[in-house]
C-alpha positions as a printed NumPy array, in Angstrom:
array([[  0.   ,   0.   ,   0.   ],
       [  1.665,   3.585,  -1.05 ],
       [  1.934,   5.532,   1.619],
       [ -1.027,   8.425,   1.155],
       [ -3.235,   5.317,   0.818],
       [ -2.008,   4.322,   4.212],
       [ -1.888,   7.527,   6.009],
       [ -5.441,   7.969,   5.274],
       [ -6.132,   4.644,   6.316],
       [ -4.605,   5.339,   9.767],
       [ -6.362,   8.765,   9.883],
       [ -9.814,   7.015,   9.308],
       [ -9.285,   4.457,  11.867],
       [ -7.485,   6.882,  14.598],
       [-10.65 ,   9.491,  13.997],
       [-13.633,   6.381,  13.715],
       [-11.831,   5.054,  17.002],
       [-11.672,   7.914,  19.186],
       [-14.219,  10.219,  17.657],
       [-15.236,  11.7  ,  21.337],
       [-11.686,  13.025,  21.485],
       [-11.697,  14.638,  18.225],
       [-13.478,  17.597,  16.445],
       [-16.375,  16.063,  14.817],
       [-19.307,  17.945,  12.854],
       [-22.807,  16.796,  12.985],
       [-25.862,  17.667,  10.864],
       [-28.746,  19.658,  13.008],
       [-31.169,  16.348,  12.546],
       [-28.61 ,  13.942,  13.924],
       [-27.814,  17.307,  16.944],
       [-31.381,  17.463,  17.433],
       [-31.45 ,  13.113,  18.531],
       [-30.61 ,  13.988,  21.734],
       [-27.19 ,  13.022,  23.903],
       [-28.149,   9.777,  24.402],
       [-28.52 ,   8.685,  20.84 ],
       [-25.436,  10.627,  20.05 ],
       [-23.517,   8.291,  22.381],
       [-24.553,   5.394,  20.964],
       [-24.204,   6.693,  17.535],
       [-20.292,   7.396,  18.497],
       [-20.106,   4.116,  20.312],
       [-21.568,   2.242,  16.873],
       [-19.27 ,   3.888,  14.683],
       [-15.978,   3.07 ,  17.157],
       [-16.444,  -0.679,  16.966],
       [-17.791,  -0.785,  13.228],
       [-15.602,  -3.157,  11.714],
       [-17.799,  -4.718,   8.956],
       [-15.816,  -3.112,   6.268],
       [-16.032,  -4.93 ,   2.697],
       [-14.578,  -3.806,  -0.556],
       [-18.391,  -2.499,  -1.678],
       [-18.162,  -0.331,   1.511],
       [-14.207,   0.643,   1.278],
       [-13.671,   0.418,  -2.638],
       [-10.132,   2.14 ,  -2.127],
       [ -9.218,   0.224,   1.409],
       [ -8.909,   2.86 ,   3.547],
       [ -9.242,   1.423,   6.648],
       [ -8.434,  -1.456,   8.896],
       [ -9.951,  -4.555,   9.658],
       [ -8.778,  -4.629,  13.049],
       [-10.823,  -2.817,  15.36 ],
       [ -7.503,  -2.86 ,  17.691],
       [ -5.111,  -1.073,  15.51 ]])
């Protein structure tokens, strides 16, 4: 893998991972869900790990959840 490929692969993965500790922007209709949705919206997208070539065409991302 070239290595732009695979910084933005790390990028993905750091930001999916530990999206409470970064700056994230959300629409008003996903704002207006409340803070508990919110959390487990965040908490969803942290452990997603079903990623296929139909949903990462250009493999940007890991398989392991774990790093």
């Amino acid at each position: 893998m070239d290595q732009v490929r695979e910084r933005i692969r790390t990028l993905n993965d750091e930001l999916r991972r530990n999206l409470p500790n970064c700056h994230a922007v959300m629409t008003t209709g996903v704002a207006a869900l409340g803070p508990e949705a919110i959390a487990r919206i965040v908490k969803t997208i942290a452990v997603y790990d079903d990623f296929c070539h139909a949903k990462d065409p250009y493999d940007c991302h890991a398989n392991d959840p774990y790093g």
